[in-house]
N, C-alpha and C positions, 0 to 999 in steps of 0.2 A: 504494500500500500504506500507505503514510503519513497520508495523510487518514482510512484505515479504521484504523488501529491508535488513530487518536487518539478515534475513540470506544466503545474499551472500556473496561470498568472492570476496570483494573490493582491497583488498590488491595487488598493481599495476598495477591495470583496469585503463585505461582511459574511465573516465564518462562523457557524456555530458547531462548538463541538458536543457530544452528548456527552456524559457520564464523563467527566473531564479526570477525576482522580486528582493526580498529584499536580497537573497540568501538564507534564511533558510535551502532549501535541498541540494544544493551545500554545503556548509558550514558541516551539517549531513553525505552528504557521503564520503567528504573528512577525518572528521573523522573515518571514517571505512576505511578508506589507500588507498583510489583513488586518483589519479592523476584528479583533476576532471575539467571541462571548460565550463563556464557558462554563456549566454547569456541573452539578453534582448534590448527591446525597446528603454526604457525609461531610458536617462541620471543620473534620481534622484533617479530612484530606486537601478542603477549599484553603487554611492554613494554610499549610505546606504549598496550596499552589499560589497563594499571594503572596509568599516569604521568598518563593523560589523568581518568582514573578520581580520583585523589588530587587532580590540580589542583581540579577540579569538587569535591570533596568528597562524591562519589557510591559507593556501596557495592556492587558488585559481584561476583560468586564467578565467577574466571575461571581456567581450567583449560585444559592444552595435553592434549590428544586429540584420536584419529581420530573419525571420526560411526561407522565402522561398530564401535566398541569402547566406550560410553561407561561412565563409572566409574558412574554416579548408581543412586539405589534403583528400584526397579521403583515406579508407578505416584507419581512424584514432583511429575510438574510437570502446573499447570493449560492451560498455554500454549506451543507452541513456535513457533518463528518463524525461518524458514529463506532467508536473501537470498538470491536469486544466490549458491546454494552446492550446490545435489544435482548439478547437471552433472560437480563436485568430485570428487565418493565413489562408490563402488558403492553404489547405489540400495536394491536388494534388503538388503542386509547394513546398512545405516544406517536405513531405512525400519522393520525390523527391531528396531532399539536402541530409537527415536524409539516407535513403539509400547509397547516392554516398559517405557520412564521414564515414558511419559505416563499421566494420570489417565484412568478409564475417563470419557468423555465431553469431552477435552480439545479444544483446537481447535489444528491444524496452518495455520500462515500460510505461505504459501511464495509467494515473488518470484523467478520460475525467469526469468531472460533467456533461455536455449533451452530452449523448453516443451517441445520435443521429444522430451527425456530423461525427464522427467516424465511425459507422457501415454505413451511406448512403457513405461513401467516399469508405471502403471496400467492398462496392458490386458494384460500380463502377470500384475499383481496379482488382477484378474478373472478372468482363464481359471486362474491354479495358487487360487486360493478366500481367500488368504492375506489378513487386514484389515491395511489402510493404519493405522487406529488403531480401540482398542476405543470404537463409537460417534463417533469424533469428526466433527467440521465443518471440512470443509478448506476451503481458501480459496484458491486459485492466481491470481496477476494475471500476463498477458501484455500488454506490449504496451499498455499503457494500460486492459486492460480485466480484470474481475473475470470469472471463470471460477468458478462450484461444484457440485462433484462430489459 
């Protein structure tokens, strides 16, 4: 995922990343000139990512929320970017948010370790008619390999 993230042009995209953790790819893509906004869980991990954030002197908007409630305006971000994190949430109710934040024609990055939540949630998403995102380009790697749907 990393190799493909590094050639896009970041440069004043608003990125959202899901389930940010410590920050590590918040922090990565901001470097590459996004405006980036980063969520999570977990109190002590958002720490660690603003401490990690100020060392670096990297500028990040990082926020503690669920993925299936997000605060952000509807149609905000050009790019979301989702690690080893939908196995996390309820799919359907997060998929849902991700859609109504993202820009019409945005692009959905996802690095699912169990694709299998992923694809059983997209053929769900097929049969009830409901879009994954307005227009976007997703991009799911398993496994060492690129996947697009």
């Amino acid at each position: 995922m990393y190799d493909y993230l590094m050639t896009l042009d970041f440069r004043g995209k608003r990125v959202l990343i899901v389930g940010c953790g410590f920050g590590e790819d918040a922090l990565r893509i901001a470097m590459l000139g996004a405006e980036v906004y980063a969520f999570d869980l977990s109190p002590e991990c958002l720490n660690i990512a603003r401490q990690l954030a100020a060392r670096e002197g990297i500028r990040v908007h990082f926020a503690q929320m669920p993925a299936e409630e997000l605060s952000y305006d509807d149609n905000f971000f050009d790019y979301v970017v989702a690690p080893n994190i939908l196995h996390h949430v309820d799919i359907p109710l997060a998929i849902r948010e991700i859609n109504r934040v993202a820009k019409s024609g945005a692009m959905l990055i996802v690095d699912e370790i169990y694709s299998h939540t992923f694809t059983k949630f997209n053929t769900k998403v097929q049969t009830s008619r409901m879009p994954v995102s307005k227009g976007a380009k997703i991009h799911i790697w398993q496994a060492k390999s690129l996947h697009h749907c």
